[in-house]
C-alpha positions in Angstrom: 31.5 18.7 0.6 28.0 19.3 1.5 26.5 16.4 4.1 23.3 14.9 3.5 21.3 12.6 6.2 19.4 10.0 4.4 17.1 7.5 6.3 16.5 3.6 5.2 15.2 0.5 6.3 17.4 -2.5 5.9 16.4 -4.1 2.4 18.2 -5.0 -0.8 16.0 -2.5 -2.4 18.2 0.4 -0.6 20.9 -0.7 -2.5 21.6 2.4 -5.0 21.6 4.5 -1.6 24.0 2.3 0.3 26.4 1.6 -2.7 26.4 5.3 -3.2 27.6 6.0 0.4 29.8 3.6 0.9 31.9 3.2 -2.9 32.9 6.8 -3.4 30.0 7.8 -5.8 28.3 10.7 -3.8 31.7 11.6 -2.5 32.4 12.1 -6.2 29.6 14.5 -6.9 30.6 16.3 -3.8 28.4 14.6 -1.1 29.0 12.9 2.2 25.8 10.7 2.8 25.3 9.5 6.5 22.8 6.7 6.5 19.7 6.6 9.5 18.4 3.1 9.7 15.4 2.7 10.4 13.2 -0.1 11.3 9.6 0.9 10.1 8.2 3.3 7.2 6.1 5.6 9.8 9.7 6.3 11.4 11.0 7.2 8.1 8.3 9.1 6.5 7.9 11.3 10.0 11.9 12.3 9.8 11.8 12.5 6.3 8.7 14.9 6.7 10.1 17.1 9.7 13.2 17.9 8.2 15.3 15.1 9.6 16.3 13.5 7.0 17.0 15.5 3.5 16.3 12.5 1.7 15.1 8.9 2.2 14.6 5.3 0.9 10.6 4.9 0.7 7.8 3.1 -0.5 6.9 4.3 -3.7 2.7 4.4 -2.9 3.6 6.6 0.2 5.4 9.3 -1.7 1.5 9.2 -3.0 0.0 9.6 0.1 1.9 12.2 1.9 1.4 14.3 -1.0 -2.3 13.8 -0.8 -2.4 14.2 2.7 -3.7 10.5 3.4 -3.1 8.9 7.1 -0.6 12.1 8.3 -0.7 15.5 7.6 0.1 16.7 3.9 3.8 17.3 2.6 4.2 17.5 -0.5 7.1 14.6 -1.2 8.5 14.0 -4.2 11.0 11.5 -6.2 13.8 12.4 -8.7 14.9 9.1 -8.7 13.5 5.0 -8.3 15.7 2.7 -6.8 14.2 -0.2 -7.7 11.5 -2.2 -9.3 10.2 -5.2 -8.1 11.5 -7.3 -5.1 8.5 -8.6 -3.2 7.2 -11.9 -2.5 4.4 -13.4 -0.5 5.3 -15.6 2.3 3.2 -18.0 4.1 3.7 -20.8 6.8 4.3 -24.4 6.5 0.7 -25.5 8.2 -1.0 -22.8 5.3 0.9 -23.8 2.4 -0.5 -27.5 3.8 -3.9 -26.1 3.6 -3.6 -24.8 0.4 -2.1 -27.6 -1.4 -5.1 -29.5 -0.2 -7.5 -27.4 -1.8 -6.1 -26.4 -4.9 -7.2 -27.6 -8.3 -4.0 -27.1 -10.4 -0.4 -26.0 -10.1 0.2 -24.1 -6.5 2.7 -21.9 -8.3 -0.2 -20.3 -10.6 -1.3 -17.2 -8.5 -5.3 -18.1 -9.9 -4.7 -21.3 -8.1 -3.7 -20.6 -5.0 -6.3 -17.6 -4.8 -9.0 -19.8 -5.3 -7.1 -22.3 -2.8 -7.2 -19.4 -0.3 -10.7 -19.0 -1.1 -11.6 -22.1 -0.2 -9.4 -22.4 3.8 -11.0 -19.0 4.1 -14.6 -21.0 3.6 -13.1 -23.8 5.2 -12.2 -22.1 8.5 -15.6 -20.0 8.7 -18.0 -22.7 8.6 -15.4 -24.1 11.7 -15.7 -21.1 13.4 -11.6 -21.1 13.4 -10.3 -17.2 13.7 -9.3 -15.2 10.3 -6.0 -15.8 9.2 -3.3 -12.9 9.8 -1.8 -11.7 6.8 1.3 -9.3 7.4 2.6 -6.3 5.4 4.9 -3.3 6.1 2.7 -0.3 5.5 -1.3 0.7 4.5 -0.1 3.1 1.3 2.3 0.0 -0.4 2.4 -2.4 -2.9 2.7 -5.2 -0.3 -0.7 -4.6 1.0 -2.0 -4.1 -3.0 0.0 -7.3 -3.7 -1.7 -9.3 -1.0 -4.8 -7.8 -2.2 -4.8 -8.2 -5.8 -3.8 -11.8 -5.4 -7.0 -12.3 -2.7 -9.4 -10.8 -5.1 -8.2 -12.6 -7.9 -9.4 -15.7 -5.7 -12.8 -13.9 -4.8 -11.6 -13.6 -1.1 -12.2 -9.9 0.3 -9.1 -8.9 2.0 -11.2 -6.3 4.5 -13.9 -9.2 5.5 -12.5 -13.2 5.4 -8.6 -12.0 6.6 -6.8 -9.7 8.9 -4.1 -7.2 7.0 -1.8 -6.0 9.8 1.4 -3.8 9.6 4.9 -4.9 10.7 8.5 -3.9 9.7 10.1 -5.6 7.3 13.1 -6.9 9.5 10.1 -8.8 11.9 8.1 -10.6 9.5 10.0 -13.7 9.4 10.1 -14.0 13.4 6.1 -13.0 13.5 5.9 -16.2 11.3 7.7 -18.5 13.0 6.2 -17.2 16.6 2.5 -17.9 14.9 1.6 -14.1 15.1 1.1 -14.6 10.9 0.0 -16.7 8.5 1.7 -14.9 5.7 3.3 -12.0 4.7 4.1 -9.8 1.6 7.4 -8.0 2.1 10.9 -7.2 0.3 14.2 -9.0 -0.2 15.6 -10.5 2.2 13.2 -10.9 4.9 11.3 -13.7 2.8 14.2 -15.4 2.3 15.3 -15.6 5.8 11.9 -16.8 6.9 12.6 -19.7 4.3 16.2 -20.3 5.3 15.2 -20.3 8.9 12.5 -23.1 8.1 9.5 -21.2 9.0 8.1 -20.1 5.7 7.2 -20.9 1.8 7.1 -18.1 -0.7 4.4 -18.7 -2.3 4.5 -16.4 -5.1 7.4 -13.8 -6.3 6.1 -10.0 -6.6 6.4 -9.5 -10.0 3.9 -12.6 -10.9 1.3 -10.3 -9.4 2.7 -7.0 -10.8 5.3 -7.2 -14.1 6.8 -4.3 -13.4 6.3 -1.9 -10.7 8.1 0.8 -8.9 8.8 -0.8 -5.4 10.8 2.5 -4.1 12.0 5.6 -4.6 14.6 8.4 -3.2 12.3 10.3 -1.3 12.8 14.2 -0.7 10.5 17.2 0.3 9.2 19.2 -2.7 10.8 22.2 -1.2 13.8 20.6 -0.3 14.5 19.5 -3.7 13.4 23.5 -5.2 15.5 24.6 -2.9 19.0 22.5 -3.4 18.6 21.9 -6.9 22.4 21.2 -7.7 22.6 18.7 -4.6 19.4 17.0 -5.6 20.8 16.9 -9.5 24.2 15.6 -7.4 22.8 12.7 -5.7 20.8 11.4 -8.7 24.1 11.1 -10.5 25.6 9.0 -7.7 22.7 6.8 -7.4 22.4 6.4 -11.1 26.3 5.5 -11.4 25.4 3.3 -7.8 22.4 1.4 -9.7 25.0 0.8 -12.6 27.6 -1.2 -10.6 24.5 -3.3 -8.9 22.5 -3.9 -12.0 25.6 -5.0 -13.7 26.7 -8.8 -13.0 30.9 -8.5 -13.0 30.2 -6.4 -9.9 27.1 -7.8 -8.4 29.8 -10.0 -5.7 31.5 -6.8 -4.8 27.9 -4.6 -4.8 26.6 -7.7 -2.2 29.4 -7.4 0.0 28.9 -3.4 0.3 25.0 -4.0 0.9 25.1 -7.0 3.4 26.2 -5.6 6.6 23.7 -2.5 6.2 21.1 -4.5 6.2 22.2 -8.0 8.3 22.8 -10.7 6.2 25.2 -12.3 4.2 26.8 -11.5 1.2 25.9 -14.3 -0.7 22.1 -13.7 0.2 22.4 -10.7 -1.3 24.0 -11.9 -4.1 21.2 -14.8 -4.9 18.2 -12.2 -4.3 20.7 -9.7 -6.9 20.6 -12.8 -9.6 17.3 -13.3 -9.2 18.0 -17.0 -7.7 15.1 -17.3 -5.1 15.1 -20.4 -2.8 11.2 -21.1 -2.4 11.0 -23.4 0.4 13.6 -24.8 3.1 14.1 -28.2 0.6 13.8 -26.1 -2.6 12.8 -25.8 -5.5 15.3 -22.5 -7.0 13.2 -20.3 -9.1 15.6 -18.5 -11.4 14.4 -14.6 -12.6 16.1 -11.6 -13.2 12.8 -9.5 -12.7 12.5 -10.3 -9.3 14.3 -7.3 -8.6 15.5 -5.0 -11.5 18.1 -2.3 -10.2 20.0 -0.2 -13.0 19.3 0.8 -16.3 17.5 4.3 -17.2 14.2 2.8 -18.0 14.0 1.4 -14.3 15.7 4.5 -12.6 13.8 7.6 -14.3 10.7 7.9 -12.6 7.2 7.2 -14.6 4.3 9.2 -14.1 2.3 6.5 -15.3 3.5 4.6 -12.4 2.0 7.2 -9.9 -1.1 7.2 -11.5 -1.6 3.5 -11.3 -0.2 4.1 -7.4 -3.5 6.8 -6.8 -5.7 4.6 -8.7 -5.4 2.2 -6.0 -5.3 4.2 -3.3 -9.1 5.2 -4.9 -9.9 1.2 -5.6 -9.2 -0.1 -1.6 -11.4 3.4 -0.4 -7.5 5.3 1.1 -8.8 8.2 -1.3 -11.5 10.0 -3.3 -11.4 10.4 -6.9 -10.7 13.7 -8.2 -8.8 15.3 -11.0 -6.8 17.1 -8.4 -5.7 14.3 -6.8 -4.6 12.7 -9.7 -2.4 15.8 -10.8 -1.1 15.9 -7.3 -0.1 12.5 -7.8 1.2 12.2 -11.1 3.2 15.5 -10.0 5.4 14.0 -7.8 7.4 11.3 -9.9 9.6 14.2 -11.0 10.8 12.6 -14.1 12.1 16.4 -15.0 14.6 16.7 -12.4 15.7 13.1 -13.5 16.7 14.4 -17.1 18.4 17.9 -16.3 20.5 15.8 -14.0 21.5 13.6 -16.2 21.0 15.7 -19.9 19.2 13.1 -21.6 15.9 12.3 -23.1 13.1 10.4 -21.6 14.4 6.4 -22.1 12.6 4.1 -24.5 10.9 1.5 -22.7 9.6 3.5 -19.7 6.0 4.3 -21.6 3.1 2.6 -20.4 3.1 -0.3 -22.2 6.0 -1.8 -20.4 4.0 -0.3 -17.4 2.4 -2.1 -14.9 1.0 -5.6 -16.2 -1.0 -6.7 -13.1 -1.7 -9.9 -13.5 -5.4 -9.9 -12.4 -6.2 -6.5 -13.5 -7.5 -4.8 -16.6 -5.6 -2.3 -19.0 -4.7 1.0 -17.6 -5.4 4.0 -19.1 -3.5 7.2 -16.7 -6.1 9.5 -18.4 -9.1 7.6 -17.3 -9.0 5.9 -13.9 -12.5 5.7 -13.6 -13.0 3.2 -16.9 -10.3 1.0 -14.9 -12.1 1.5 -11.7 -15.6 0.0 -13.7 -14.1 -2.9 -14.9 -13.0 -3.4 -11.3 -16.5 -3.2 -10.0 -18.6 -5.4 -13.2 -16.2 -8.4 -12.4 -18.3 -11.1 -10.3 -16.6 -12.3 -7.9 -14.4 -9.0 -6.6 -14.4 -7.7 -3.7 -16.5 -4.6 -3.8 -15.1 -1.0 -4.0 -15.5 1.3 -1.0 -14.5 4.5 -2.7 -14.7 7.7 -0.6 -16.9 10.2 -1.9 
């Protein structure tokens, strides 16, 4: 039995990981996991990067950026394996979703409308001389902050000018709401459903109305690591994928919810709704009902997509967190190893995980993997945008 130490942070996204500890999948491939919890991603990626932790549950932009050497120093991290897609949601307080509701010209629930909203209380406030509003999310290199900020610019508010972004863990976002420390938040299931169960918050918006379909995160693991244990890598994706099965599928998603729930503090049946896609958007309701909301299981979600990680570096280019450079890109697309995905499993690439069914942001332009730069243009010709502040 060979002993693995794998480090998470308490969301339903960690599910694969925890399912596969705790149901007998990795002991069937040989493996005894013991699960680290963490509570922030800098505590993660710095175990996961000194050799404390083989593997590790992770944002899938910061696999990115520790390869590139952004914010730490470089180690080259890659993924065999994403755990899920999906799963954020932007949060905000009662007194803002008052504020926006008072501007907005059109249905709240339409991301357009609610940017412009924003737009507007950010206008509103300056000419009052009232202090930014504070805008949470868990990490610099993640789709929470590019979720926030896709949704500001869509509104023509510049997220590094007329807010304040600042970084929390996941598990304190809903108490930094209610205490007044936030406005809002962007973060993963089930810390925005606790702030709306608690009374303090109203998601606003679901993540994948501002991106279709993107990879939220990924089994992490040293690129050395993985060269070097190359049967116990191909092991553990084969738990994880036979983990993501029983989640993804809905006769088990009761039994998956009460493995999950006491990893990561809540109840079952939270688990469950977040599972089903059955999202409680304010203390009084309404339900909004949507199996994308997070999408665990099935090949074309699991295998990694290079695609993905060039849409990942593009952004890291588009907020200025890198230069543009063909290296960097190769870097980057090199470390969604969709390779080791398919010799551990002995199957083709899946139909369905291509480019098309990529991304789908929904204020952005078409992405083309091979040419960043005509996606970064488009960026900077739209009136309106924030401006880019590429590093050179």
């Amino acid at each position: 039995m060979t002993r693995l130490r794998i480090g998470y942070i308490p969301l339903v996204d960690a599910a694969a990981l925890l399912v596969a500890a705790d149901c007998g999948f990795a002991e069937a491939e040989g493996l005894e996991i013991e699960l680290a919890r963490e509570v922030s991603w800098s505590n993660v990626r710095d175990k996961l990067n000194l050799g404390l932790f083989d593997a590790a549950h992770l944002i899938s932009p910061l696999v990115i950026a520790s390869s590139l050497g952004l914010g730490h120093i470089r180690v080259p991290i890659i993924t065999p394996f994403n755990l899920a897609l999906n799963g954020n949601a932007i949060t905000i307080s009662p007194q803002l979703h008052a504020a926006l509701s008072e501007f907005a010209v059109g249905d709240l629930a339409d991301p357009h409308v609610s940017a412009r909203a924003l737009a507007q209380v950010v206008a509103d406030r300056k000419a009052r001389g009232v202090e930014p509003l504070n805008f949470g999310m868990t990490f610099p290199f993640s789709n929470h902050n590019y979720q926030l900020r896709f949704w500001m610019a869509a509104g023509g508010v510049d997220p590094d000018e007329d807010v304040r972004l600042v970084v929390l863990p996941p598990p304190y976002m809903a108490e930094s709401l209610a205490s007044g420390h936030v406005d809002g938040f962007c973060v993963g299931a089930p810390w925005n459903l606790v702030a709306v169960e608690a009374g303090v918050g109203h998601i606003l918006h679901l993540g994948y109305e501002i991106m279709a379909r993107v990879s939220e995160k990924v089994l992490a693991m040293r690129e050395r690591w993985a060269n070097d244990n190359p049967e116990v890598c191909a092991a553990l994706i084969r738990a994880l994928v036979r983990a993501a099965e029983m989640i993804g599928d809905p006769a088990h998603r009761k039994a998956a919810a009460e493995v999950i729930a006491p990893r990561i503090d809540v109840t079952p049946d939270l688990v469950e709704r977040v599972l089903a896609g059955t999202i409680l958007l304010s203390p009084n309701g309404p339900t909004r009902n949507n199996p994308n909301h997070i999408i665990i299981g099935g090949q074309a979600a699991t295998r990694p997509d290079p695609v993905q990680a060039a849409w990942f570096y593009a952004q890291l280019v588009r907020w200025g967190q890198a230069p543009l450079s063909d290296e960097m890109r190769a870097r980057a697309v090199a470390a969604f190893r969709s390779d080791l995905f398919d010799a551990a499993l002995g199957s083709l690439p899946a139909a369905g995980n291509t480019p098309a069914d990529g991304i789908g942001a929904f204020a952005g332009p078409e992405f083309d993997p091979a040419n960043i730069q005509s996606y970064l243009d488009v960026w900077r010709k739209r009136p309106g945008r924030p401006r880019l502040s590429l590093v050179r």
